[in-house]
C-alpha positions in Angstrom: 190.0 94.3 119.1 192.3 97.2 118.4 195.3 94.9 117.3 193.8 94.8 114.0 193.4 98.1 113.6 197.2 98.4 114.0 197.8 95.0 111.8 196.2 97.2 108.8 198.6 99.9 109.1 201.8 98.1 109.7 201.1 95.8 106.6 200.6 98.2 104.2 203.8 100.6 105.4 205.5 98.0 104.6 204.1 97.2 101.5 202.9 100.6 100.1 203.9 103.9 100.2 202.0 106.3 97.9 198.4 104.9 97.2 198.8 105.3 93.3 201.7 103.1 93.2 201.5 99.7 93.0 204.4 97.6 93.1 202.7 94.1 91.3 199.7 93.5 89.4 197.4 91.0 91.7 195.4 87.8 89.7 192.1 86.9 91.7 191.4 83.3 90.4 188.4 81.6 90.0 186.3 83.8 92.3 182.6 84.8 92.2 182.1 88.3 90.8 179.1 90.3 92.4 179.5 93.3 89.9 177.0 95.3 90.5 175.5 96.3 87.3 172.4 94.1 87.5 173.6 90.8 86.4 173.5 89.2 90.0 176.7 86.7 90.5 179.1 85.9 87.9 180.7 82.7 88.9 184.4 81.3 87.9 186.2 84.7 87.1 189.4 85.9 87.0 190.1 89.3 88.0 193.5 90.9 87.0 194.3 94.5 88.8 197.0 96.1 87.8 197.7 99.9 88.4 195.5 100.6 91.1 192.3 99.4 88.3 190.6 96.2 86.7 192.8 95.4 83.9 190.8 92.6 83.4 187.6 90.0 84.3 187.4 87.1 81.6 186.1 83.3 82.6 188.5 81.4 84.6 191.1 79.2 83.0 192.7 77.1 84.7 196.3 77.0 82.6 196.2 81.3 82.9 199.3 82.5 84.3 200.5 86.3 84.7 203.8 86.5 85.3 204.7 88.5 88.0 201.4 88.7 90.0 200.2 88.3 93.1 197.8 85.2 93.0 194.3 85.1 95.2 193.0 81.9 95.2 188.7 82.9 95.1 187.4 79.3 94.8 184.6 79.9 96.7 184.6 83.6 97.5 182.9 86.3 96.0 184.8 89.7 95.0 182.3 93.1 95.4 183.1 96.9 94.9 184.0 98.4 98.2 181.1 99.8 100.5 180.6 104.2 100.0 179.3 105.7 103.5 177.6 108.4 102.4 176.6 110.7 105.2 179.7 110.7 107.4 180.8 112.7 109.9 184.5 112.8 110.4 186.0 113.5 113.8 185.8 117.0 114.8 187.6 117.1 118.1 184.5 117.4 120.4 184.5 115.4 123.4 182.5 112.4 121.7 185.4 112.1 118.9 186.8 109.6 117.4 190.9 109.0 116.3 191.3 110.1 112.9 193.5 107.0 111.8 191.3 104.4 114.0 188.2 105.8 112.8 189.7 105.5 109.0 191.1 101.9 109.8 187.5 100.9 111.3 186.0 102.1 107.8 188.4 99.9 106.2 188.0 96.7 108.4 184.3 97.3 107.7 184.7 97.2 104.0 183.9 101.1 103.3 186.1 102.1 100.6 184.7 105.7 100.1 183.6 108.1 102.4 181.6 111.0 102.0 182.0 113.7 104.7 178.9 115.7 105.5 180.3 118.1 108.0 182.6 120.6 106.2 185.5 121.9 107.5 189.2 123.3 106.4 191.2 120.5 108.3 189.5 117.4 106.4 191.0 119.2 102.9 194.6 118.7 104.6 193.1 115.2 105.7 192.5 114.0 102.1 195.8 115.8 100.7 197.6 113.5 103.3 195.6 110.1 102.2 196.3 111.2 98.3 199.8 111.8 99.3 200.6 108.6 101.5 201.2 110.1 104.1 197.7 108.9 105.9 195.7 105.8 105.6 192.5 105.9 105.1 189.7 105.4 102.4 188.9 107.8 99.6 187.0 111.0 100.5 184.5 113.0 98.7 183.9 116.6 100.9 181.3 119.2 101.6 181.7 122.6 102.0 181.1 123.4 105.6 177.0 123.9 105.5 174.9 126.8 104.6 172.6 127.6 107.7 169.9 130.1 108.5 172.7 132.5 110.0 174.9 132.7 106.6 171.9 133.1 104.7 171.3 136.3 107.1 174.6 137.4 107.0 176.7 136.3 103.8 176.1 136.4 99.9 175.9 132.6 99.5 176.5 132.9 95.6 180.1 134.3 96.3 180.9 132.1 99.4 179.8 129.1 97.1 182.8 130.7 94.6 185.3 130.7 97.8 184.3 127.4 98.6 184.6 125.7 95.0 188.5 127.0 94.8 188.9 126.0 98.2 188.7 122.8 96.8 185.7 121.3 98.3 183.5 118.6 96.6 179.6 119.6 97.1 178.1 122.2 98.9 175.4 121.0 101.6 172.3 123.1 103.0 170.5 122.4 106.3 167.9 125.2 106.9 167.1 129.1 107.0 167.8 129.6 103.6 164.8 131.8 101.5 163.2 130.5 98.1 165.1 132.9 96.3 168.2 132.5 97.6 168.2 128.8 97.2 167.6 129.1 93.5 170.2 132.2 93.0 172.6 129.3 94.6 171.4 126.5 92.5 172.4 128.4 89.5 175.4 129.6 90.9 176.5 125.9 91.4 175.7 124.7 87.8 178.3 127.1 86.5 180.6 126.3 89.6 180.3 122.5 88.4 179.2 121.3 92.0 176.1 119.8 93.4 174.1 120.3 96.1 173.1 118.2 98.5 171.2 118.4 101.6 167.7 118.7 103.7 164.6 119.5 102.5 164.4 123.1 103.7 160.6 124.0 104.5 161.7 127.6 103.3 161.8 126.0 99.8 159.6 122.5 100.3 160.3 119.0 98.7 158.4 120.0 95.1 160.8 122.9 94.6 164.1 121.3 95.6 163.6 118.2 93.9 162.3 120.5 90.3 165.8 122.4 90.9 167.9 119.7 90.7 169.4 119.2 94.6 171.4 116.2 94.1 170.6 114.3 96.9 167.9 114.5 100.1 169.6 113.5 103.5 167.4 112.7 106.1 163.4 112.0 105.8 163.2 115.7 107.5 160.0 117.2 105.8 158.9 114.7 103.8 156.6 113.0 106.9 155.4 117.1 106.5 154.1 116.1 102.9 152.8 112.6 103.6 150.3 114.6 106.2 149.5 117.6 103.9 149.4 115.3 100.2 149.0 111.9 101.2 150.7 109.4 99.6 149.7 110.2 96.1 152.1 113.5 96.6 154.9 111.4 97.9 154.3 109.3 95.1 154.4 112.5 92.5 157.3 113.6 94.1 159.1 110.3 94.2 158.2 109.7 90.5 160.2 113.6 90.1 162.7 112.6 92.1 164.0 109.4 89.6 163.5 111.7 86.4 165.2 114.1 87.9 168.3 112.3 89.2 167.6 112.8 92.6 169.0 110.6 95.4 168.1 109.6 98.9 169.9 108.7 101.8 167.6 107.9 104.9 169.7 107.3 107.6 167.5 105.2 109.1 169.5 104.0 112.1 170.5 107.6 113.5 166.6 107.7 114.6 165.3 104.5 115.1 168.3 103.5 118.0 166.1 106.3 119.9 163.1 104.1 120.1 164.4 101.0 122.5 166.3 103.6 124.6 163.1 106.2 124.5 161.5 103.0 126.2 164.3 102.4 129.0 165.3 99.5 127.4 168.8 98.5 127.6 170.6 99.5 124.4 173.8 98.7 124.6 173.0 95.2 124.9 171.9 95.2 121.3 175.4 97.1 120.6 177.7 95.8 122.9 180.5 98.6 123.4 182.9 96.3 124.1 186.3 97.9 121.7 184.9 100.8 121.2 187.7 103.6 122.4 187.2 104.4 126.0 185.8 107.9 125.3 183.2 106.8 123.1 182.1 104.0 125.5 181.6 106.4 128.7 179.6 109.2 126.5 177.4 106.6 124.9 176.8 105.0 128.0 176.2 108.3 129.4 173.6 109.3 127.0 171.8 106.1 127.2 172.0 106.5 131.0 170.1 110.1 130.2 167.3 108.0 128.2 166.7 105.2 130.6 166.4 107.9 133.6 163.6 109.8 131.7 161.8 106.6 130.9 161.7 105.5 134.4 160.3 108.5 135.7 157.9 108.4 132.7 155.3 111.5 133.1 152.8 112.4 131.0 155.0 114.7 128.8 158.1 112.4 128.3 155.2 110.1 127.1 153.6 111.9 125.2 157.3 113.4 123.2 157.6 109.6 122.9 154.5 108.6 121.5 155.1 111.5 118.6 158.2 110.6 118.0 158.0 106.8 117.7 154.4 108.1 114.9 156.7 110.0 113.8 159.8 107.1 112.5 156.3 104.9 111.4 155.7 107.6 108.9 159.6 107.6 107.8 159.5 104.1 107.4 156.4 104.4 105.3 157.9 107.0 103.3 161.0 105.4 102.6 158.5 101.8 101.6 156.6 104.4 98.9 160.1 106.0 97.3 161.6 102.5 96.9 158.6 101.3 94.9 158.5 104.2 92.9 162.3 103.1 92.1 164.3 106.5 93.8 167.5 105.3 94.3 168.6 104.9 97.6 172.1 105.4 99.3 173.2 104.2 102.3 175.1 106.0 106.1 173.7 105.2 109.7 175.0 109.0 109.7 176.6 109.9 113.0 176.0 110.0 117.2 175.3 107.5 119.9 175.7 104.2 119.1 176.5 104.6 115.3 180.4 103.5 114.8 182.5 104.4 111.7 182.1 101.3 109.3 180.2 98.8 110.9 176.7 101.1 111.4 176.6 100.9 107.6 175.4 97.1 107.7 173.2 98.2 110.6 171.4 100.7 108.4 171.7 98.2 105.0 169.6 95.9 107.4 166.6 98.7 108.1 166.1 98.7 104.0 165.8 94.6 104.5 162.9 95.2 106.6 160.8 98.0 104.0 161.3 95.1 101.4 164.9 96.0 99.8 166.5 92.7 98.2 169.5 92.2 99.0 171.2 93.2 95.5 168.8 96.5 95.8 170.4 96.9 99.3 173.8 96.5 98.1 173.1 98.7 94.8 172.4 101.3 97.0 176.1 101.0 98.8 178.2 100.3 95.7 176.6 101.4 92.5 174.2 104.1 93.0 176.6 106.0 95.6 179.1 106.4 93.0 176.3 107.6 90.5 175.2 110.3 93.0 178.8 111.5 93.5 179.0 111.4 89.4 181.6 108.9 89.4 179.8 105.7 88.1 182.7 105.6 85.3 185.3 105.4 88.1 184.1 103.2 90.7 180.9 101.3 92.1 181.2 98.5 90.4 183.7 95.4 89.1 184.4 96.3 85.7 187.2 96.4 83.5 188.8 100.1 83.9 187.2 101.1 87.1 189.5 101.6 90.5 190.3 98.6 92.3 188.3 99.1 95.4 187.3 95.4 96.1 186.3 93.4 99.0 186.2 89.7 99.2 184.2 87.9 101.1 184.0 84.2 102.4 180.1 84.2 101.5 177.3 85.6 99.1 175.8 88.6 100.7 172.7 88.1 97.5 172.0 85.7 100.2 172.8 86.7 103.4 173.8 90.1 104.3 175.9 89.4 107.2 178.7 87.8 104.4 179.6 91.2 105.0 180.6 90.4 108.8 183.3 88.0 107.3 185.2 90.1 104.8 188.4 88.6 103.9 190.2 90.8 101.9 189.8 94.7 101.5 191.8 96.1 97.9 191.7 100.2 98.2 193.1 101.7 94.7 195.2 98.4 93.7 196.5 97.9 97.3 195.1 94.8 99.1 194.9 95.4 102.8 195.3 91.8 104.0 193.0 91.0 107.7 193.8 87.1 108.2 191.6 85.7 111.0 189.2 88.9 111.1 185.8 89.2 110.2 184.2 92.8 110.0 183.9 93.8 113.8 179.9 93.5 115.0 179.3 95.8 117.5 
């Protein structure tokens, strides 16, 4: 599996050096366009990039010719904005780590086009500098700050380190717990002049009402929220979901990142569902290790392993719920498997698309959620996220309608990042 890793990066040194350069303006004719904005599949287009964006999607014609271009023959594929991972975690050199250029490359096979990195740190601002630059491949990356925590909030002025983080250069600022009422809102403020958003948990410090009324721009996790469906019911979920679309507010599950714990919680053999078979050697002895850790503690069972199981298995009932109640109150959804055990760069995100199958997504709400509405949380919905004329050229094409089937996005047959098709002949997006 890994020479196709390599394959991507040897084709486009050859045929691309910076990413905002391209050499020849490509023609896709006659394909399906899945665009994204709501109008399902627009059949017999052509597609004309040019610059690293759409120049231009007009009805095919058969006698069209563009001197000069390099011509995709579509006839019976369908061209999509590429996928945007939205709760990433990029390698951080711990022992479970991932190579920075194969977990970039894996993204790519996979059809993720965007990446947005949860897990601030210094190094990933060099990281994107060298994927502007040329110097690395990789997909586009939106950063957060490295997170605000109960032990800054003790110990720092978060206002000023929001200021050193904003010329630093980083994207978003993201808070995980520990952090007061007050000071939450003193940093909400701070932000709006700063021009950055926050994203993050629901603290319990500040609760769901108050952090959706001050604007956090999106919710990660279903942390907290099972808290409210106990104490409110579902009518509160429902007021807070209804706040949560006038206010902009986006969610992003992560569905996968707790519901792989259930099969192993009940010794069940996990890896048979995810075979780790070309999965870098590392990665393959600590999953295996931490399943190993699983199936030992459900064979000896006892009454409080059974009992921890029992709550937390309640406990992923009520997130499904939750998530079932936010998508009918239309809260727009984004899509990451997030990070750990069993989740792999790229190919976890048509894992996690598949969970919002089963709480009654369509498909085209599924894929909204990975194209469209990502790019409208990250405030770049006039840049990217779908197939229109002027946006970037971040395109996948695909050998089948994934309106249909979902798993047209196992057999992805083209990937264009920024103008620059990254060709993968004989490969279809690696199932793990």
């Amino acid at each position: 599996m890994f020479g196709f890793f390599v394959l991507i990066g040897l084709w486009c040194a050859m045929e691309a050096g910076s990413p905002t350069v391209v050499a020849n303006p490509v023609l896709f004719r006659n394909v399906d366009v899945l665009p994204m904005d709501g109008t399902g599949l627009n059949a017999g287009m052509d597609v004309i990039v040019e610059g690293g964006r759409i120049r231009a999607m007009v009805p095919h014609d058969p006698n069209r010719t563009n001197t000069g271009a390099r011509v995709i023959e579509g006839s019976g594929k369908v061209l999509m904005p590429g996928l945007v991972d939205m709760h990433a975690h990029l390698p951080n050199g711990s022992a479970e780590s991932w190579d920075l250029d194969d977990y970039f490359a894996r993204c790519l096979a996979a059809g993720v086009t965007t990446v947005r990195s949860m897990r601030g740190h210094p190094r990933q601002l060099a990281w994107r500098a060298e994927v502007l630059g040329g110097e690395r491949l990789g997909p586009h990356l939106v950063l957060a700050a490295p997170p605000f925590h109960r032990d800054q909030a003790a110990t720092a002025d978060l206002d000023v380190l929001a200021e050193r983080y904003a010329r630093a250069g980083y994207d978003f600022l993201k808070v995980l717990s520990g952090i007061e009422f007050e000071q939450y809102r003193s940093l909400m403020e701070t932000t709006r002049k700063l021009g950055l958003d926050v994203t993050g948990h629901i603290m319990p410090e500040v609760g769901p009402h108050r952090t959706v009324a001050l604007g956090q721009r999106t919710v990660e996790h279903p942390l907290t929220l099972d808290t409210l469906l106990e104490k409110e019911g579902e009518q509160g979920v429902r007021k807070l979901a209804r706040r949560m679309r006038e206010n902009q507010v986006f969610f992003c599950p992560t569905l996968d990142f707790y519901l792989i714990h259930i099969p192993m919680m009940r010794g069940e053999d996990f890896a048979k569902q995810r075979p780790l078979t070309g999965l870098p050697p590392q990665v393959q002895a600590d999953w295996t290790a931490y399943q190993q850790e699983y199936t030992e503690k459900a064979r000896k069972g006892g009454e409080d392993f059974l009992a921890k199981r029992a709550a937390f298995e309640k406990r992923v009932a009520d997130y499904r719920r939750l998530c079932r109640i936010l998508h009918e109150e239309k809260v727009a959804f984004l899509v990451s498997a997030s990070a750990g055990p069993f989740i792999a760069p790229g190919t976890s995100m048509l894992d996690e698309m598949k969970h919002f199958k089963s709480l009654g997504f369509s498909n085209e709400d599924v894929l909204m959620a990975a194209t469209w509405h990502a790019a409208r949380a990250l405030r770049k919905g006039e840049e990217f996220g779908q197939v229109r004329e002027g946006r970037r050229a971040d395109l996948l094409l695909l050998g089948a309608n994934p309106l249909e089937d979902l798993d047209a996005l196992r057999n992805i047959e083209g990937v264009m990042l920024e103008g620059r098709l990254l060709e993968l002949p004989r490969i279809a997006t690696p199932q793990l």
